[in-house]
N, C-alpha and C positions, 0 to 999 in steps of 0.2 A: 541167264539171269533168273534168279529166283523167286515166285511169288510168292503172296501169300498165303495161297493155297497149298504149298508145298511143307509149311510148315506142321511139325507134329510136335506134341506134347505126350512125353511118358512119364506117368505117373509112378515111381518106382519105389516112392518114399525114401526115410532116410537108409543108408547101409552104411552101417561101421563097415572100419577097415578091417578085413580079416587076412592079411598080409602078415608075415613072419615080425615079432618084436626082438630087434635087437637088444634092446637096454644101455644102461648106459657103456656098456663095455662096445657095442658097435655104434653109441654117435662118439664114443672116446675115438674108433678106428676110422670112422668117416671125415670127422674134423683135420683128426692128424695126416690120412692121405689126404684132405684138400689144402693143405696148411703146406705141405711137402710139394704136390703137385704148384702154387703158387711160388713160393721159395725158389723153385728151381725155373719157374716161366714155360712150364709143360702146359699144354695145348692150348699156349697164349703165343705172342707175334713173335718175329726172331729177334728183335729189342727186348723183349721182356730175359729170350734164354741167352741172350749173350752175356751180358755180365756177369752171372753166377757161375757161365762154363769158363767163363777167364778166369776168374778168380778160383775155380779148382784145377783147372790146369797149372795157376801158377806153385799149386801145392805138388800136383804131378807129375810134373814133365820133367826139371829136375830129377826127380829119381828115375825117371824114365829113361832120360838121355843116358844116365850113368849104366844104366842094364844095357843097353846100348854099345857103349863105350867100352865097358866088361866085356861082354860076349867075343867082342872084335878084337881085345885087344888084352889076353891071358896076364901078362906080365905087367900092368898097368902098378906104376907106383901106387902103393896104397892112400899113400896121404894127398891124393887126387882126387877121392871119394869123401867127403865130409864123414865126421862121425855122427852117429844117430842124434845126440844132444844138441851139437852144431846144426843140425838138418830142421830141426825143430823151430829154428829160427823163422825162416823160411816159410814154417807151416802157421807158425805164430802171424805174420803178416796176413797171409790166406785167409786166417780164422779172422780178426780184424775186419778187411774187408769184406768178408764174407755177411757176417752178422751186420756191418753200417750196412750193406744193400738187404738183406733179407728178413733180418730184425723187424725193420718196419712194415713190411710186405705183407710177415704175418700176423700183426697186431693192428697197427693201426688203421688198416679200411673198417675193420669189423666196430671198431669206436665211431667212425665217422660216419658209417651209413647205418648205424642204428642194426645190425646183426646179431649184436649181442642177446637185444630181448631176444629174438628167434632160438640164439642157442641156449639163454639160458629157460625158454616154452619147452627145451626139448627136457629129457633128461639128465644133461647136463647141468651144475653148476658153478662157481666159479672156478672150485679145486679142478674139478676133472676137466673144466674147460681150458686152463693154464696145463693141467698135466699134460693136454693131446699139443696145444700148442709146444711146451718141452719136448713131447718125442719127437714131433715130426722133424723139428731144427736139430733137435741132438741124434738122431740120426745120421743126417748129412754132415755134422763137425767129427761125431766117431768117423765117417768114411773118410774125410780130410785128413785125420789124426796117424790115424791107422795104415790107411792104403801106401800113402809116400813111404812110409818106414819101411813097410814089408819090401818095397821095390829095393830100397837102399841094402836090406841085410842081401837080397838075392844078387845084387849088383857087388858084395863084398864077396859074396860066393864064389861066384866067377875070378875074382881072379886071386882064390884062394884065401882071403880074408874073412869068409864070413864065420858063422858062431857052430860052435862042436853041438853035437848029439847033446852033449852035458850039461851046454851052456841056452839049449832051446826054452826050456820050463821058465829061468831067469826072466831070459830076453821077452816073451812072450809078457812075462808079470808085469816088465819096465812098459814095455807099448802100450799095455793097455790101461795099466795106470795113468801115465803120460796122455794118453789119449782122453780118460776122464777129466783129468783135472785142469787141462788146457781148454777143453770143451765146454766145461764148467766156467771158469775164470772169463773168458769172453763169452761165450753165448746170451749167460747170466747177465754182462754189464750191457750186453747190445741187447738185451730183450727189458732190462729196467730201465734205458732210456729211451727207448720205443712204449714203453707203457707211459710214461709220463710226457711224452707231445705227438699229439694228433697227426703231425703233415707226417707224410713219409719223408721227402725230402728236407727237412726242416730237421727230422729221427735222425738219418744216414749222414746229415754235416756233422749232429753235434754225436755223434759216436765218434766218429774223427777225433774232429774238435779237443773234444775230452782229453784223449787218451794223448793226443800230441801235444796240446797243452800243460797235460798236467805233468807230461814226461818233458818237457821243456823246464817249465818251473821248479820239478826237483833237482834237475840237472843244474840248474843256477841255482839255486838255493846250494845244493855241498859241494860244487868246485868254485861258484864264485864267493861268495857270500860265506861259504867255509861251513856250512850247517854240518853234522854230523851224519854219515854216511847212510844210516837209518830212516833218513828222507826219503830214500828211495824205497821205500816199503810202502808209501803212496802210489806211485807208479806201476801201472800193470805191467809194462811189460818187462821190466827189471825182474819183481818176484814170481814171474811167469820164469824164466830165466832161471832163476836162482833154485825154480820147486822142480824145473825137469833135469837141473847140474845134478841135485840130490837124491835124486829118483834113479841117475844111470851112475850115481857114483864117481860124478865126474871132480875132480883135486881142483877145483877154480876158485881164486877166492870169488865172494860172495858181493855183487854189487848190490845190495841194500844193506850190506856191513851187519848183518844178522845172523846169529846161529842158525845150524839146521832145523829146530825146535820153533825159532820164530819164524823162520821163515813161511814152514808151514802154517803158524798160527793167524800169518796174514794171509797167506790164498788162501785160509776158511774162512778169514773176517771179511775178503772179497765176494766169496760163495756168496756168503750168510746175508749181508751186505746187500748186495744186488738181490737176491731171493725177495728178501725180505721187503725191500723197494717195489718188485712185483707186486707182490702180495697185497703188501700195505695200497698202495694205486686202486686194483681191483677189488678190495675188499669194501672201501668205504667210496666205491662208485655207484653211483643210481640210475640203475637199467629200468626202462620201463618194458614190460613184455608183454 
């Protein structure tokens, strides 16, 4: 036990920090690895990492099995293996749930526990504080996007279906495209309704909510109700749908009854839309720091 005697005083006055200064480009890369690291529930309990590894296995494994199933089985009918466009479907789900649990995970503790003012003392502000939060999430949806396809084209390989020498550069274009603009379209919608309510849990229903909702009510609006089939350009995941059919050149007609021209002009009005909801949220919020 300690007495009093044992205590000392050094006088040492003040010392600045004379430690390396990142700037804002290393709290841009500390935010986004802590923002990435929380998303995915890294060196937090095994509740925290289950749901985000379910939910990317449901992106994965699918294509997994099918490499799988190729390898074992050369002569496998082709039309056993889904097409990339169709496969997408699947990744569309993924992304969905992905962003209602992780959405909130990375926005809103930092609203509730007052983090903000700390990141915006640092040299952060709110642009580059939104940007680190964008990479760290669109990171993990490019991997979603991306990884299941390449499994599917190597899975068409095997049993002699997959893309020529000639046809690599295309394919390549379409994935990664497809990868942005699906990443985009949900990430977007799941991070401006986690900007606009505090609870996390409260974020992840009404992501849901949303999307199944409002894909309910266009559906009744033009097959009951007769509305014109351009209702469904409300609906994410219709012109989610409709912008990767046009992306792989797929011959389907168009469930939002839109040209290829509009179609795109709504998954920008989507982008733009949700950005801007961002934005506008954090822009006219009052940090104290």
């Amino acid at each position: 036990m300690s007495t009093q005697g044992d205590a000392r005083i050094h006088d040492r006055g003040y010392r600045p920090y004379e430690g390396p200064r990142n700037g804002v480009q290393g709290a841009i890369k500390s935010v986004a690895v802590q923002s990435l690291r929380r998303a995915l529930g890294l060196r937090r309990s095994i509740w925290a990492k289950l749901p985000p590894g379910l939910i990317i296995g449901l992106a994965f494994v699918p294509a997994l099995v099918y490499v799988g199933v190729g390898a074992l089985i050369s002569d496998l009918d082709v039309d056993i293996i889904p097409s990339y466009a169709d496969y997408y479907g699947v990744i569309a789900v993924a992304l969905l749930l992905f962003m209602a649990w992780t959405g909130p995970e990375i926005l809103c503790p930092d609203r509730r526990t007052g983090m903000l003012g700390l990141y915006f003392a640092s040299p952060l502000d709110r642009g580059t504080y939104l940007f680190a939060k964008l990479s760290a999430i669109g990171s993990v949806l490019l991997a979603i996007t991306l990884g299941p396809v390449l499994f599917l084209a190597i899975a068409r390989s095997l049993i002699g279906n997959g893309p020529g020498v000639a046809d690599l550069p295309m394919l390549a274009i379409r994935m990664i495209v497809t990868a942005i603009v699906l990443s985009l379209l949900y990430g977007l919608l799941g991070l401006a309704i986690s900007a606009l309510v505090d609870r996390r849990a409260i974020a992840t229903a009404a992501i849901i909510l949303f999307v199944f909702a409002v894909s309910a009510a266009t559906s009744t609006m033009v097959e009951v109700a007769e509305y014109p089939s351009w209702i469904y350009a409300f609906d994410l995941p219709s012109v989610s749908e409709d912008a990767v059919n046009i992306i792989w050149n797929e011959n389907e007609v168009a469930l939002t009854g839109l040209d290829a021209w509009a179609v795109i002009a709504a998954a920008a009005a989507w982008i733009v839309g949700a950005a801007a909801i961002i934005w506008g949220r954090y822009r006219r919020m009052e940090v104290t720091r």
